[in-house]
C-alpha positions in Angstrom: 8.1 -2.5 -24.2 6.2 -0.8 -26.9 8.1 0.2 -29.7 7.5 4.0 -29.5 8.4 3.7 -25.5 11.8 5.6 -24.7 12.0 3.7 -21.6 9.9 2.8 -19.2 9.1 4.9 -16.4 7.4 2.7 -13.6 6.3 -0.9 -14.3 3.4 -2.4 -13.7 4.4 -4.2 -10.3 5.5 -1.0 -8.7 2.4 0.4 -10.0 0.0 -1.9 -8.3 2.3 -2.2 -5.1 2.1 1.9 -4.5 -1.5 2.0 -5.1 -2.0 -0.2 -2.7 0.3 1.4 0.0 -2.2 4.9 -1.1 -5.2 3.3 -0.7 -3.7 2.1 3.0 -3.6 5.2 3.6 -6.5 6.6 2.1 -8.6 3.9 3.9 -7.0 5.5 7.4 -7.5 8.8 6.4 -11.1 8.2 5.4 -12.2 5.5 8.3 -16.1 5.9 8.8 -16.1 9.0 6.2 -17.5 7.5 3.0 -16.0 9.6 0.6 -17.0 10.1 -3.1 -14.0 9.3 -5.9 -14.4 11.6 -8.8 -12.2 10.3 -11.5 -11.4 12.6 -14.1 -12.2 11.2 -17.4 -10.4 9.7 -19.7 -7.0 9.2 -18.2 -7.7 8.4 -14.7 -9.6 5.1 -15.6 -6.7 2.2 -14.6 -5.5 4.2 -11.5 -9.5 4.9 -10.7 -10.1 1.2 -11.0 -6.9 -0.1 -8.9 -6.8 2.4 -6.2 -10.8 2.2 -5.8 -10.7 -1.9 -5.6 -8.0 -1.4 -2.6 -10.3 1.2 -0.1 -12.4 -0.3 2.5 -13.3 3.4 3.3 -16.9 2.6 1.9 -16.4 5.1 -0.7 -18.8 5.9 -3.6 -18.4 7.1 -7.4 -18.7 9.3 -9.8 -16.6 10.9 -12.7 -16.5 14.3 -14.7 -15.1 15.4 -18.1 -13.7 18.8 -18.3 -11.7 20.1 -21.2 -9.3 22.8 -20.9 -10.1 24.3 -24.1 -8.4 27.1 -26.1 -4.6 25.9 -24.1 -4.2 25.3 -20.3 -5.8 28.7 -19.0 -7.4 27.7 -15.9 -10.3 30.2 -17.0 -11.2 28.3 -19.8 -12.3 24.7 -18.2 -15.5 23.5 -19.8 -16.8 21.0 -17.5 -18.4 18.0 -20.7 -20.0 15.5 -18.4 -20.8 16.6 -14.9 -21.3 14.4 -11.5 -24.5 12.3 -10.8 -24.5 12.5 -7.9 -24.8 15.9 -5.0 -21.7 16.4 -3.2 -23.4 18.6 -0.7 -21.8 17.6 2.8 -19.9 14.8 1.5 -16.0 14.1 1.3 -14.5 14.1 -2.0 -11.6 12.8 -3.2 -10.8 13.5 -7.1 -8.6 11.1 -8.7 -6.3 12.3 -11.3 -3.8 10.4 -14.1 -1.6 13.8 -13.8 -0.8 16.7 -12.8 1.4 19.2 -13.5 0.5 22.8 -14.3 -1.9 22.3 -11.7 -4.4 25.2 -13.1 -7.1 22.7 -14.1 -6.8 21.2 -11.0 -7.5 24.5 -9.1 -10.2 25.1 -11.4 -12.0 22.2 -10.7 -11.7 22.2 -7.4 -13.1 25.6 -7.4 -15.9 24.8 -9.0 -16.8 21.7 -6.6 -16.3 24.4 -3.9 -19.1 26.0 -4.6 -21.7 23.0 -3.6 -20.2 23.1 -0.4 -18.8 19.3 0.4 -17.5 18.7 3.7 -13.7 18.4 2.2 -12.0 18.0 -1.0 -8.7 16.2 -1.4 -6.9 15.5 -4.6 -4.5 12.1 -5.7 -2.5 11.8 -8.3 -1.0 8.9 -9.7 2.1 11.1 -11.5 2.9 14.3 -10.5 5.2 16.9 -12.1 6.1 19.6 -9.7 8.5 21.2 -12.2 5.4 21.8 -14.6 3.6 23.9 -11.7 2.5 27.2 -12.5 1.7 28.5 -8.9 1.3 26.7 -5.4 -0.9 23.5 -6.2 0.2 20.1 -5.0 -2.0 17.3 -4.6 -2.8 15.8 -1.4 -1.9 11.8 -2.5 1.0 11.6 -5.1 1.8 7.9 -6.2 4.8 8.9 -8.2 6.6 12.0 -8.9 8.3 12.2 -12.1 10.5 14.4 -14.8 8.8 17.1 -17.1 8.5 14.4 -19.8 5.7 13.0 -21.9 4.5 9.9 -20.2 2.1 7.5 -22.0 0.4 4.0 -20.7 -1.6 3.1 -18.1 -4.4 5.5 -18.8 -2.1 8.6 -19.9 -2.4 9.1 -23.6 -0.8 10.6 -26.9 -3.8 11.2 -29.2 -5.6 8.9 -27.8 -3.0 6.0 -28.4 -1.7 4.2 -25.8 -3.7 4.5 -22.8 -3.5 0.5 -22.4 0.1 0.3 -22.1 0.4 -1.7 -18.5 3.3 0.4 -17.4 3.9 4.4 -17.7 6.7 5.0 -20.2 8.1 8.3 -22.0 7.0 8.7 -25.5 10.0 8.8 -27.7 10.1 12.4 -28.9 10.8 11.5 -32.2 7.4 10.0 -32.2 6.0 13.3 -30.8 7.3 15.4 -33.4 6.2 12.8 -36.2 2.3 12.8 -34.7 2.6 16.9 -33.9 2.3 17.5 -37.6 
């Protein structure tokens, strides 16, 4: 365990054994579909890359960068980098590290909306349902998890410790150090 780790949330094994139960059931939910993964960038890469490995669906992908600048307001996403590729008549599935107020989410599904793809479906590999502000929920959860600060396995602090192999909770004396 990393020394600014609290404890550890959800190791690595249990990790890689519920991704694979998802993509089991992504892979029947999406039989003969071909759906497009978005990952959003950064956080999403080492879920992205596990879950993506396990479909057989014949999926595709892609990835965006959006910033929620100026707070969370779900009026103020700034998409950075958009998708490649046209979405037009095509099922997407956007794969997210977390979620938990939800209103970026919403956002960028609204967005996507408008160029008209056949479905849109989000998974998460935390969610926080105590964070939401409104109705969101995502549509594939791996794990759902406490209002606190969780670090590794793509989730970040600054940009540290995205290649922790696990998902732990940031000590939250190390929090108010880096806050300053």
């Amino acid at each position: 365990m990393h020394k600014d780790v609290q404890r550890v949330l959800v190791d690595n094994r249990t990790i890689k054994q519920k991704v694979r139960k998802l993509a089991n059931v992504i892979n029947k939910d999406y039989k003969h579909k071909k759906p497009i993964l978005i990952g959003i960038l950064k956080g999403c890469l080492p879920f992205y890359n596990e879950l993506f490995l396990q479909l057989t669906c014949d999926p595709t992908m892609d990835f965006m960068i959006v910033s929620s600048y100026a707070g969370v307001r779900a009026q103020n996403v700034k998409i950075v980098a958009d998708l490649r590729q046209n979405i037009a008549k095509r099922h997407v599935v956007i794969v997210e590290d977390i979620v938990d107020t939800g209103k970026t989410l919403e956002r960028i599904i609204a967005i996507l909306k408008l160029r008209k793809p056949a479905s849109i479906k989000v998974v998460c590999l935390l969610d926080k349902p105590n964070c939401r502000i409104g109705n969101f929920k995502p549509d594939y959860t791996c794990f759902k998890i406490d209002p606190v600060f969780a670090i590794g396995y793509g989730l970040d602090y600054n940009e540290r410790y995205r290649n922790l192999p696990y998902i732990g909770e940031l000590k939250k004396l190390i929090y108010a150090k880096m806050s300053k």
